[in-house]
TORKOL-4160 file (C-alpha; in steps of 0.2 Angstrom, whole numbers, padded with zeros to 4 digits, m for minus):
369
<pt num="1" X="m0050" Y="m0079" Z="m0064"/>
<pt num="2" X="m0068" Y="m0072" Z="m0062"/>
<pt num="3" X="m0074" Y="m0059" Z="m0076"/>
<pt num="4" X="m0082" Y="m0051" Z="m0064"/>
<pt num="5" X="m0070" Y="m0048" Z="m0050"/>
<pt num="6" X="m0058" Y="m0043" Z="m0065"/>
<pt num="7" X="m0070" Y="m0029" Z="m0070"/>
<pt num="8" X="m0076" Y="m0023" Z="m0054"/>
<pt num="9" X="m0059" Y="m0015" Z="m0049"/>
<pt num="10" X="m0066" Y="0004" Z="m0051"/>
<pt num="11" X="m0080" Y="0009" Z="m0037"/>
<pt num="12" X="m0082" Y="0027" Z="m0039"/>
<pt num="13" X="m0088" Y="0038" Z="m0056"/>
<pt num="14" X="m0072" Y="0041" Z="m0062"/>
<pt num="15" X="m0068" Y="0033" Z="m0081"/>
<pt num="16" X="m0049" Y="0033" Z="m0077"/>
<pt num="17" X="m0042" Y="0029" Z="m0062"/>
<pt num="18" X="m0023" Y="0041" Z="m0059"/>
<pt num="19" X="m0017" Y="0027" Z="m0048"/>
<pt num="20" X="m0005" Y="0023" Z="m0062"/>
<pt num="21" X="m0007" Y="0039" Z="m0067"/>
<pt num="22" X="m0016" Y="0038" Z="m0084"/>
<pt num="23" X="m0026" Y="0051" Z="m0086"/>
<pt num="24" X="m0011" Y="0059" Z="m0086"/>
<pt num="25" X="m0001" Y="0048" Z="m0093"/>
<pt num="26" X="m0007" Y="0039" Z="m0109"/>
<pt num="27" X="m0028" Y="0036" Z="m0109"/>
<pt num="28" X="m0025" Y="0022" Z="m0119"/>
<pt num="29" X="m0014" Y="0015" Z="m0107"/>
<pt num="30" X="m0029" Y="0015" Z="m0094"/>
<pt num="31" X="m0033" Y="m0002" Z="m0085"/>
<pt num="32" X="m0051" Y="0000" Z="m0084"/>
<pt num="33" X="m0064" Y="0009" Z="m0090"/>
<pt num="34" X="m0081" Y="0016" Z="m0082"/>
<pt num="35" X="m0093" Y="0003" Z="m0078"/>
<pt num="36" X="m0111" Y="0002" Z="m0077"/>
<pt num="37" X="m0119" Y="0011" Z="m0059"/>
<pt num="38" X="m0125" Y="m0007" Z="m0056"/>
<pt num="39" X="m0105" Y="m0015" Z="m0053"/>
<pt num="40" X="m0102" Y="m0019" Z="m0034"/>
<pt num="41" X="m0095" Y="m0003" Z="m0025"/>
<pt num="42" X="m0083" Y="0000" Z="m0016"/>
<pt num="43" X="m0082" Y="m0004" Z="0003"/>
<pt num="44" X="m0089" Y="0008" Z="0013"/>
<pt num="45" X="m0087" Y="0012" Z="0031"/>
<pt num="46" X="m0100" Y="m0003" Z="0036"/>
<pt num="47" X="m0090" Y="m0017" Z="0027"/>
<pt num="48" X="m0073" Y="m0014" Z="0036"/>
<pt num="49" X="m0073" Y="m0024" Z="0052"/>
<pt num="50" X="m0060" Y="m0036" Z="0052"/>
<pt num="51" X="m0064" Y="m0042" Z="0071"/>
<pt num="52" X="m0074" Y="m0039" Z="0086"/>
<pt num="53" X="m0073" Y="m0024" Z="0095"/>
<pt num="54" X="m0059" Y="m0023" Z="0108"/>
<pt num="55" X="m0048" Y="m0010" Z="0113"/>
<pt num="56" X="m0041" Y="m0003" Z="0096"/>
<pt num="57" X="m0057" Y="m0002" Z="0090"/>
<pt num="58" X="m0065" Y="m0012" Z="0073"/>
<pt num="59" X="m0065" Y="m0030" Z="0069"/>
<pt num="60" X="m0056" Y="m0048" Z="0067"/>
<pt num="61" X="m0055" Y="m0062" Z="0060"/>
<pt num="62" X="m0066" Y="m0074" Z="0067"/>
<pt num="63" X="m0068" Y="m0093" Z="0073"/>
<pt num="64" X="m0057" Y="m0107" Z="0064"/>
<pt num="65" X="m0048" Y="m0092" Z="0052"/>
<pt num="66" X="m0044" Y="m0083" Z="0068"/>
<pt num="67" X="m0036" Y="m0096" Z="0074"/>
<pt num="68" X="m0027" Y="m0101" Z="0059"/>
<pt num="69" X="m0021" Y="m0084" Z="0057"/>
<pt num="70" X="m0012" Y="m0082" Z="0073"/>
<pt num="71" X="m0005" Y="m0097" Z="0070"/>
<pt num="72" X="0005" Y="m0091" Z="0054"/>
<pt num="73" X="0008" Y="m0074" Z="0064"/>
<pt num="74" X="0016" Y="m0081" Z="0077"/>
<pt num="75" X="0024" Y="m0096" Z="0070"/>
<pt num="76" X="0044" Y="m0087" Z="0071"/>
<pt num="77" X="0048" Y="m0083" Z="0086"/>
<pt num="78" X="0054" Y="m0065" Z="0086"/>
<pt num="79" X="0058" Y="m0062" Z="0106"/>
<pt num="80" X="0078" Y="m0059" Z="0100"/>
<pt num="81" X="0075" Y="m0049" Z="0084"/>
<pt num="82" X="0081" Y="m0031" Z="0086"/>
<pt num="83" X="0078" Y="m0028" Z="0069"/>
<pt num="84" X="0063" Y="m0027" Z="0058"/>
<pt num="85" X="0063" Y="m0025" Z="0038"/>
<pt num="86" X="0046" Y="m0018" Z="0032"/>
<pt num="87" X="0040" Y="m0019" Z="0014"/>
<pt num="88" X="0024" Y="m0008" Z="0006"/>
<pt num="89" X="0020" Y="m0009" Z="m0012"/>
<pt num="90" X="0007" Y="m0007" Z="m0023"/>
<pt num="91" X="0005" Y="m0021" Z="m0034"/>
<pt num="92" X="m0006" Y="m0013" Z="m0049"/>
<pt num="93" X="m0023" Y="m0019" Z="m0052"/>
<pt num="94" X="m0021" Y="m0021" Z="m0070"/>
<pt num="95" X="m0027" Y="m0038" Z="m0071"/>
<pt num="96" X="m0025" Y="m0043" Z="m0091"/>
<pt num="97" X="m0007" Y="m0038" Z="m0089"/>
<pt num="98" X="0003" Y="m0052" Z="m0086"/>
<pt num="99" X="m0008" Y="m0053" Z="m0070"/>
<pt num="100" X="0001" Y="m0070" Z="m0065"/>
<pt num="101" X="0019" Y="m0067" Z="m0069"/>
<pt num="102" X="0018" Y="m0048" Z="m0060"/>
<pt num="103" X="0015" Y="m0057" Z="m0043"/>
<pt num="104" X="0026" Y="m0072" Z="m0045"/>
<pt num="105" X="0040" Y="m0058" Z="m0047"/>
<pt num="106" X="0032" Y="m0047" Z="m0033"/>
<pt num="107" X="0031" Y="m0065" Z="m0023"/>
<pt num="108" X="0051" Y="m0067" Z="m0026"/>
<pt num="109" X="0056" Y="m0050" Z="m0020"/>
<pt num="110" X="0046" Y="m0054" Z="m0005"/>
<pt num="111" X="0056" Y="m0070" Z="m0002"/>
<pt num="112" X="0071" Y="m0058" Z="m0009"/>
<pt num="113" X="0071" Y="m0047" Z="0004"/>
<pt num="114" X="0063" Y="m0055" Z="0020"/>
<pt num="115" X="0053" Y="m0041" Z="0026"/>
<pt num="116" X="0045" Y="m0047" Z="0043"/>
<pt num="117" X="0031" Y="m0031" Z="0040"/>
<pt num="118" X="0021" Y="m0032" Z="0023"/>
<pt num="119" X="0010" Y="m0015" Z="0017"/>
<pt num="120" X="m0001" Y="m0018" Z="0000"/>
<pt num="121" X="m0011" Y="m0007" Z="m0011"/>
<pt num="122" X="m0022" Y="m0010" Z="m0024"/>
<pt num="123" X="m0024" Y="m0029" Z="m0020"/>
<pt num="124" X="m0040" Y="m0037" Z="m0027"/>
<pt num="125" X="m0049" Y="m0053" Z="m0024"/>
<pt num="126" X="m0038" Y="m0062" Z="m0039"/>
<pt num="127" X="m0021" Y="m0055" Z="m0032"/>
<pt num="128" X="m0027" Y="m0062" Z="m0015"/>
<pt num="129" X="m0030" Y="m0080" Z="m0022"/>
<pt num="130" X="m0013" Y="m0078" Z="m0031"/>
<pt num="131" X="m0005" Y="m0074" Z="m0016"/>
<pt num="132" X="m0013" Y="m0086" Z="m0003"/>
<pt num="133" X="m0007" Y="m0100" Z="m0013"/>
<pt num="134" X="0012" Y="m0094" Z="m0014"/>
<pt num="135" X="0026" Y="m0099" Z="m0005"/>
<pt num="136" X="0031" Y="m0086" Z="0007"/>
<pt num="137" X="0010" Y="m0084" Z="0011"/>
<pt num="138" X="0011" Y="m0096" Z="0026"/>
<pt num="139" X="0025" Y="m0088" Z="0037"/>
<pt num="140" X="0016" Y="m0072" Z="0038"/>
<pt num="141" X="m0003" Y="m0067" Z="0047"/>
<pt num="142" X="m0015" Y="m0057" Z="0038"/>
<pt num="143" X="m0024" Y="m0043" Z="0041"/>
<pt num="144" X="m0039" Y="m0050" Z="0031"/>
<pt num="145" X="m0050" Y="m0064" Z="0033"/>
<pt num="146" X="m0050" Y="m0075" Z="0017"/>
<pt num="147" X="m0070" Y="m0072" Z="0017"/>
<pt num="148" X="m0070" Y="m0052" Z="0018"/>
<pt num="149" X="m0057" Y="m0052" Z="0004"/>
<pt num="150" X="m0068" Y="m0059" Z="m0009"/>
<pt num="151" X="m0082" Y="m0049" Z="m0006"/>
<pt num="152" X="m0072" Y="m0030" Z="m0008"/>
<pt num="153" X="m0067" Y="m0024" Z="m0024"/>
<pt num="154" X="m0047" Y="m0019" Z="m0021"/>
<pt num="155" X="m0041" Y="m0013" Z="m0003"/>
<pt num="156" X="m0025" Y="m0011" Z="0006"/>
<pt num="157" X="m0020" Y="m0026" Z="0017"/>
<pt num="158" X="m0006" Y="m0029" Z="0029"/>
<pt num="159" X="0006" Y="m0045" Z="0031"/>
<pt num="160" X="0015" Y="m0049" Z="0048"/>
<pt num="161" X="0028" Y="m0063" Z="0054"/>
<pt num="162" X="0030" Y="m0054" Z="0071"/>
<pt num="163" X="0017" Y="m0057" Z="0085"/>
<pt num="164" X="0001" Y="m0045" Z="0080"/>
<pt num="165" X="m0008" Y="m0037" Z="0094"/>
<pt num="166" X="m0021" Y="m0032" Z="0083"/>
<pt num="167" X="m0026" Y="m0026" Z="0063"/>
<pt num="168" X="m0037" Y="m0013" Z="0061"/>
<pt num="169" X="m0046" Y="m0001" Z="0050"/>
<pt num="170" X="m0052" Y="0018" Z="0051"/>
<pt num="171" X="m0063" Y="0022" Z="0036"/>
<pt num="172" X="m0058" Y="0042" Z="0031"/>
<pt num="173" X="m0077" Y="0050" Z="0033"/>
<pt num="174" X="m0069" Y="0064" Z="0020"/>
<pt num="175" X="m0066" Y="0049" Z="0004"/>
<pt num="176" X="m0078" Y="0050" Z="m0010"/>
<pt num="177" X="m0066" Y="0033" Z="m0015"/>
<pt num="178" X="m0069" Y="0020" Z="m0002"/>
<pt num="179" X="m0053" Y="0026" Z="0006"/>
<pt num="180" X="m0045" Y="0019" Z="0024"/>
<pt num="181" X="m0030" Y="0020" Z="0035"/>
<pt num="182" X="m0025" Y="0000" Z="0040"/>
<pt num="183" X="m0016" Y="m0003" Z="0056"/>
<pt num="184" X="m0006" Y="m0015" Z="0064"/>
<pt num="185" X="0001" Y="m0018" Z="0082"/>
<pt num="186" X="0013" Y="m0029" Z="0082"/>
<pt num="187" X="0027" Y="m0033" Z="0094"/>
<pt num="188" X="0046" Y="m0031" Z="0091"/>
<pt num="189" X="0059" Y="m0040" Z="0103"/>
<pt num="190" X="0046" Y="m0045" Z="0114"/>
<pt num="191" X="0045" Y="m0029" Z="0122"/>
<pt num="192" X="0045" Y="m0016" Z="0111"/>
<pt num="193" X="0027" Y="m0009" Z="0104"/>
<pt num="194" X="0026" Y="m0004" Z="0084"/>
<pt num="195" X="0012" Y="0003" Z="0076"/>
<pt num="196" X="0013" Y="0002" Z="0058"/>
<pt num="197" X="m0001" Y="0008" Z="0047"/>
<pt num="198" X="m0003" Y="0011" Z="0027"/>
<pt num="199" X="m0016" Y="0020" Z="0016"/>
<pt num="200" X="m0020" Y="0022" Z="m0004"/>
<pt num="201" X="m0025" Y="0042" Z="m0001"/>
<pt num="202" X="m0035" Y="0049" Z="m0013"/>
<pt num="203" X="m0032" Y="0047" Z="m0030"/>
<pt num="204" X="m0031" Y="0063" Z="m0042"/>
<pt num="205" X="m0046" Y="0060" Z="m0054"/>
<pt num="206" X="m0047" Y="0072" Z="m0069"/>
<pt num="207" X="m0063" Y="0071" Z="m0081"/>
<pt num="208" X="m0074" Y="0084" Z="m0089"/>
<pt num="209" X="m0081" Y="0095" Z="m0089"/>
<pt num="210" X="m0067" Y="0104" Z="m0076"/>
<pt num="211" X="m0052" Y="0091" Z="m0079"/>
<pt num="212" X="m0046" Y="0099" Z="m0060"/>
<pt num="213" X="m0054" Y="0085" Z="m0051"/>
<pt num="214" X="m0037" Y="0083" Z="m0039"/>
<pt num="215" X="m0045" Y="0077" Z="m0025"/>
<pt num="216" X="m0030" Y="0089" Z="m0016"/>
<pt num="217" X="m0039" Y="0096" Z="0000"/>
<pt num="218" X="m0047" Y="0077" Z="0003"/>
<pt num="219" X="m0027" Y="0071" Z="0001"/>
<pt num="220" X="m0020" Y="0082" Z="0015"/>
<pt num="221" X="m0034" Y="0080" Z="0025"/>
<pt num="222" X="m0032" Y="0060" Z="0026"/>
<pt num="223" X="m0013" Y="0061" Z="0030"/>
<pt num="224" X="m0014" Y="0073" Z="0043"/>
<pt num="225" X="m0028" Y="0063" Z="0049"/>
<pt num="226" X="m0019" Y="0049" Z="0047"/>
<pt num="227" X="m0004" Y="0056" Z="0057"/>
<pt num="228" X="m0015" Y="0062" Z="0071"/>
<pt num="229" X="m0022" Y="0048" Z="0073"/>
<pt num="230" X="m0004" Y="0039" Z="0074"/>
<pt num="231" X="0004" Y="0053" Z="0084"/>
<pt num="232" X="m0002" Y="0044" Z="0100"/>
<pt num="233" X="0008" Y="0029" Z="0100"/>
<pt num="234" X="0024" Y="0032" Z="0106"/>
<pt num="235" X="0032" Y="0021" Z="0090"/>
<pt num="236" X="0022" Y="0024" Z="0073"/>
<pt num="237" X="0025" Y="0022" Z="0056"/>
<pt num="238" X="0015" Y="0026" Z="0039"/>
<pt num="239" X="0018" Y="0020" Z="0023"/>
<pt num="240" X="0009" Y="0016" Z="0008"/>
<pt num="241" X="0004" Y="0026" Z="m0008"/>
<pt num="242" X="0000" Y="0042" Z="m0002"/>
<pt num="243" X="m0002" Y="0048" Z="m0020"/>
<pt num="244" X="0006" Y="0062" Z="m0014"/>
<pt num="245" X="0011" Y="0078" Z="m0026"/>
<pt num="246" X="0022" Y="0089" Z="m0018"/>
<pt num="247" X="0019" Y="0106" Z="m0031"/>
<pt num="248" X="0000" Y="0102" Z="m0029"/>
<pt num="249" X="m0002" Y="0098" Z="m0012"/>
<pt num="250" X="0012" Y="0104" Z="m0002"/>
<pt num="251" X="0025" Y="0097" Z="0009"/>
<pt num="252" X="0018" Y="0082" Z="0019"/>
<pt num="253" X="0010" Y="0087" Z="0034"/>
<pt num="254" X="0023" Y="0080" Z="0045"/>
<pt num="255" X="0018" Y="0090" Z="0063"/>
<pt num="256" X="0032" Y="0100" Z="0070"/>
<pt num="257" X="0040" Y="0095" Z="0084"/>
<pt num="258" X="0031" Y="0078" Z="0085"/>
<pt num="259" X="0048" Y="0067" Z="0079"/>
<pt num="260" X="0039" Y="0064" Z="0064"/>
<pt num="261" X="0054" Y="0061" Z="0049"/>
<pt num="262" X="0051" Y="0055" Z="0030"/>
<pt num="263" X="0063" Y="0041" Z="0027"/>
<pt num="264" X="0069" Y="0045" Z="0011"/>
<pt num="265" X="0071" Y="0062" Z="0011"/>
<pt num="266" X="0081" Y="0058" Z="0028"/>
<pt num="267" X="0093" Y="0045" Z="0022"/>
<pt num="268" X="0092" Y="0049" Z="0003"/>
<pt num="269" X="0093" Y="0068" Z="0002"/>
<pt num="270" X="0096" Y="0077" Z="m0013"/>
<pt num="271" X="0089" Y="0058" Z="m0023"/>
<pt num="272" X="0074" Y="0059" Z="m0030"/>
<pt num="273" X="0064" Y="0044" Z="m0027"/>
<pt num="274" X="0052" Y="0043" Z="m0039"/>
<pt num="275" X="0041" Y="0027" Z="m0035"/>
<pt num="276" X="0028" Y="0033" Z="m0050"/>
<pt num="277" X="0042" Y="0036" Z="m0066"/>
<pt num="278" X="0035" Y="0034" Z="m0083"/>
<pt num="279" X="0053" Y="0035" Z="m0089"/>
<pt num="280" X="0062" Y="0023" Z="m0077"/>
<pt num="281" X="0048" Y="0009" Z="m0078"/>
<pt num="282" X="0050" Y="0001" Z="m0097"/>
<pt num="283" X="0033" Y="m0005" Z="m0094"/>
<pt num="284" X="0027" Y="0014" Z="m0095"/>
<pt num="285" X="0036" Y="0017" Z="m0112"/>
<pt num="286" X="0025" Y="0029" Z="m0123"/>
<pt num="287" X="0016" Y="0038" Z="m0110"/>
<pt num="288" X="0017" Y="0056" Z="m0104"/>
<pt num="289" X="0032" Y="0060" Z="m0093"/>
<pt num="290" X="0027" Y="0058" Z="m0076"/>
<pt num="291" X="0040" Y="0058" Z="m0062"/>
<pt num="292" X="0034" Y="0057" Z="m0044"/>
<pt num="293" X="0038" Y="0050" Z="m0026"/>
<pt num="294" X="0018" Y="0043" Z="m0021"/>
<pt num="295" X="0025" Y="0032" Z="m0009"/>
<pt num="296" X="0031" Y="0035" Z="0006"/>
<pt num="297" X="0037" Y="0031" Z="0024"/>
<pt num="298" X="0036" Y="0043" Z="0036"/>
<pt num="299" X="0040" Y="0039" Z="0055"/>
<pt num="300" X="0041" Y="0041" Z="0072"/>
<pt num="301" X="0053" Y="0032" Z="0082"/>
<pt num="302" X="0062" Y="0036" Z="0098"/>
<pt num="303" X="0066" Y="0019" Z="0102"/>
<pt num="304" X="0071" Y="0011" Z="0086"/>
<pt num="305" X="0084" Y="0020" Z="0071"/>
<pt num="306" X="0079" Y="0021" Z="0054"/>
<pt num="307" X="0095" Y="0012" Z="0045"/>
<pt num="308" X="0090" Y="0012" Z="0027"/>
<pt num="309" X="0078" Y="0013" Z="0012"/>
<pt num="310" X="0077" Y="0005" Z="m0003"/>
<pt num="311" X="0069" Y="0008" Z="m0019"/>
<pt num="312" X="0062" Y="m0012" Z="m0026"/>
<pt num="313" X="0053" Y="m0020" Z="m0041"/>
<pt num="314" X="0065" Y="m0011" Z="m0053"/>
<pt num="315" X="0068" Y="m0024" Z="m0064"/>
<pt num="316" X="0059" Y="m0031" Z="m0080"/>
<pt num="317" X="0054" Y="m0050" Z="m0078"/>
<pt num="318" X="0064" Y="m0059" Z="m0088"/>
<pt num="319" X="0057" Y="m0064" Z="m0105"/>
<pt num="320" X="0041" Y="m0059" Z="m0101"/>
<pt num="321" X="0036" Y="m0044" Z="m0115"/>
<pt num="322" X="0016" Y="m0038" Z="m0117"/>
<pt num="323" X="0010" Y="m0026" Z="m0135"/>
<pt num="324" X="0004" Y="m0010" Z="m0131"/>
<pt num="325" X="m0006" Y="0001" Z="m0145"/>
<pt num="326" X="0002" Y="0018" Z="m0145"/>
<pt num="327" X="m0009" Y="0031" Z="m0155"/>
<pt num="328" X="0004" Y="0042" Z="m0165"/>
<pt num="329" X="m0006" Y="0058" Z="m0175"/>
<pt num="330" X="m0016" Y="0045" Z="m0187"/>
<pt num="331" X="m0008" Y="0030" Z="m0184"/>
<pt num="332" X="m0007" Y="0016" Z="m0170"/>
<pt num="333" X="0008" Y="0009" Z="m0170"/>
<pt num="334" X="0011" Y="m0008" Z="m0159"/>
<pt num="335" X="0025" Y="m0006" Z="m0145"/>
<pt num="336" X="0034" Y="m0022" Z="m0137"/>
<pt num="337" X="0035" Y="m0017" Z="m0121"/>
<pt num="338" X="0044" Y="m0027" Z="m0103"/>
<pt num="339" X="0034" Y="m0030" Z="m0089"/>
<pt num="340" X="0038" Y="m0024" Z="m0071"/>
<pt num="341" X="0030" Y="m0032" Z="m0056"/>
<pt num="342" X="0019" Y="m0015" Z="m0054"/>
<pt num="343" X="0018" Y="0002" Z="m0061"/>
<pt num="344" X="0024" Y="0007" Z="m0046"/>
<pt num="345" X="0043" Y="0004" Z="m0039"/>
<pt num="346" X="0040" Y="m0005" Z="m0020"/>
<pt num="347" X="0050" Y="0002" Z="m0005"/>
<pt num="348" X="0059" Y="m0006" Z="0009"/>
<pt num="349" X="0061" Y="0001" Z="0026"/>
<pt num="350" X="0075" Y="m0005" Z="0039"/>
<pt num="351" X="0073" Y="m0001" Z="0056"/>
<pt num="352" X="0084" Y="m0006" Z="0072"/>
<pt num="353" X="0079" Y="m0004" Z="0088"/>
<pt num="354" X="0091" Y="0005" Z="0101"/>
<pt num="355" X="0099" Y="m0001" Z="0118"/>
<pt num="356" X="0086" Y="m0008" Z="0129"/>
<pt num="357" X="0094" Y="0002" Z="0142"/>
<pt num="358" X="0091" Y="0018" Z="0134"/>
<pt num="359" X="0071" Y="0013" Z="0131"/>
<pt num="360" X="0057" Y="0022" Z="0141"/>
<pt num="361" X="0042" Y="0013" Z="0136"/>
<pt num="362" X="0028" Y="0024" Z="0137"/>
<pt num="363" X="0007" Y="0019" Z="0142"/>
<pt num="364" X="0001" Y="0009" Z="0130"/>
<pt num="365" X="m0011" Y="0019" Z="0118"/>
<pt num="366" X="m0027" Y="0014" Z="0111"/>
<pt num="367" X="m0036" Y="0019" Z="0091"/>
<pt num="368" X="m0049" Y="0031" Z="0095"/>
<pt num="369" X="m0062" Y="0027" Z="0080"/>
């Protein structure tokens, strides 16, 4: 793997980045530190076109990848499928940690669990390569063109093994972090219109002088941006790590009366569901308690029903053990330590679409960006 992608992961001035939560956690648990102001930054609102502008708006892939893509996409044939099992998990960007390993295991709960939808955070030009060359790759279309993956530092991307109308990307104007929300448009029982799209929100960021640097009003400002801009489509879900804090920033700005439920607390109520546990994940063991639910789907369905949820990426890898150095008062003592797949638990979204009788399709809707 490339020294330099493996170092280029961090974009914005921030030594620590709280997407695993160190700075709160355990500094010395960090994945990477500040780099020099000369390392490639992160992608900006002029580097996200994925295709040609059309009628949702930015980018696609182009030429012989295009075509290729649509290919994968659209190689099952999905007319009869009533029922759509949709993945989002962030893989953890911590390259020198059993990099390898982590995304075989992610690879086999992919294969595990099927999922025909496919929402990632935190990928990164090695994890791409990693994953192009796996297995389950080939069955799915993705929303990134082999070429514009190499060139951004970490990004969100999105898989598909139902036809795709279109992928697309809508920088958040308001992100000091190169921040985006991703869309999909994909097509379920050849009738039915879906719009899934998923986010890495901004990340909490505390450092001196202040240590406050919460990045809360930016947070709340990309969801219900994000769920605005969703709020047109007649069948929309979000998903993703929404890094969200419920003491710091509030109940999720699910608009009233829009049909807008959060899966978990709908189906799970009175569960915690803590994607982000420092206790639960072995892998964490000898950081700061830290207990919270960052990712989330939240949706809005009146012609499907939301069946279940599930919490994935629990388990250790089997045999696979890494040395962590755990500063105690004057001492560093040497921890033994199983490896998860991420330092974030994935979730796993089942939907079913009702009687065909009963569904009132609306006018299609296009992404204003």
């Amino acid at each position: 793997m490339s020294s330099a992608t493996n170092l280029r992961l961090l974009s914005w001035d921030c030594a620590e980045d709280p997407l695993d939560f160190g700075a709160f956690a355990d500094t010395s648990f960090l994945p990477l530190q500040r780099r020099a102001a000369t390392r490639k930054r992160a992608v900006s609102s002029e580097a996200v076109q994925v295709r040609a502008v059309d009628k949702l708006g930015v980018g696609a892939v182009e030429g012989d990848e295009k075509a290729r893509a649509a290919k994968k996409g659209n190689s099952n044939n999905h007319s009869d499928n009533k029922t759509v099992k949709i993945m989002t998990y962030n893989v953890w960007f911590r390259e020198e940690l059993e990099l390898i390993r982590r995304m075989n295991a992610i690879g086999d709960l992919i294969q595990h669990h099927s999922p025909d939808l496919i929402c990632f955070q935190e990928i990164t030009p090695n994890i791409y390569l990693l994953f192009e060359k796996s297995d389950w790759w080939q069955a799915y279309k993705c929303s990134l063109p082999h070429k514009m993956a190499m060139e951004r530092s970490y990004y969100c991307m999105q898989m598909s093994r139902l036809p795709v109308k279109s992928f697309d990307r809508k920088p958040f104007l308001n992100s000091k972090m190169g921040r985006e929300l991703c869309v999909a448009d994909v097509t379920v029982g050849g009738s039915i219109e879906l719009v899934l799209a998923t986010s890495h929100l901004e990340s909490p960021c505390p450092g001196p002088p202040t240590w406050d640097q919460m990045f809360s009003k930016e947070r709340v400002a990309q969801a219900s941006e994000s769920l605005k801009t969703l709020g047109a489509f007649r069948n929309a879900i979000l998903c993703g790590d929404m890094n969200w804090d419920d003491e710091g920033d509030g109940p999720f700005p699910l608009p009233e009366n829009g049909g807008w439920v959060d899966a978990w607390a709908e189906l799970k109520p009175g569960e915690d569901g803590w994607t982000y546990d420092t206790k639960a994940n072995a892998m964490l063991t000898g950081n700061r308690k830290l207990q919270k639910r960052l990712d989330r789907f939240v949706c809005k369905l009146p012609d499907f029903k939301v069946e279940s949820v599930e919490m994935v990426g629990e388990e250790a890898i089997p045999r696979v053990t890494y040395v962590k150095e755990k500063k105690a008062r004057r001492e560093i003592r040497q921890l033994v330590l199983p490896v998860l797949p991420s330092d974030h638990f994935g979730l796993v979204l089942t939907i079913s679409s009702v009687s065909e009788d009963l569904i009132d399709h609306g006018p299609e809707t296009t992404l204003d960006v």
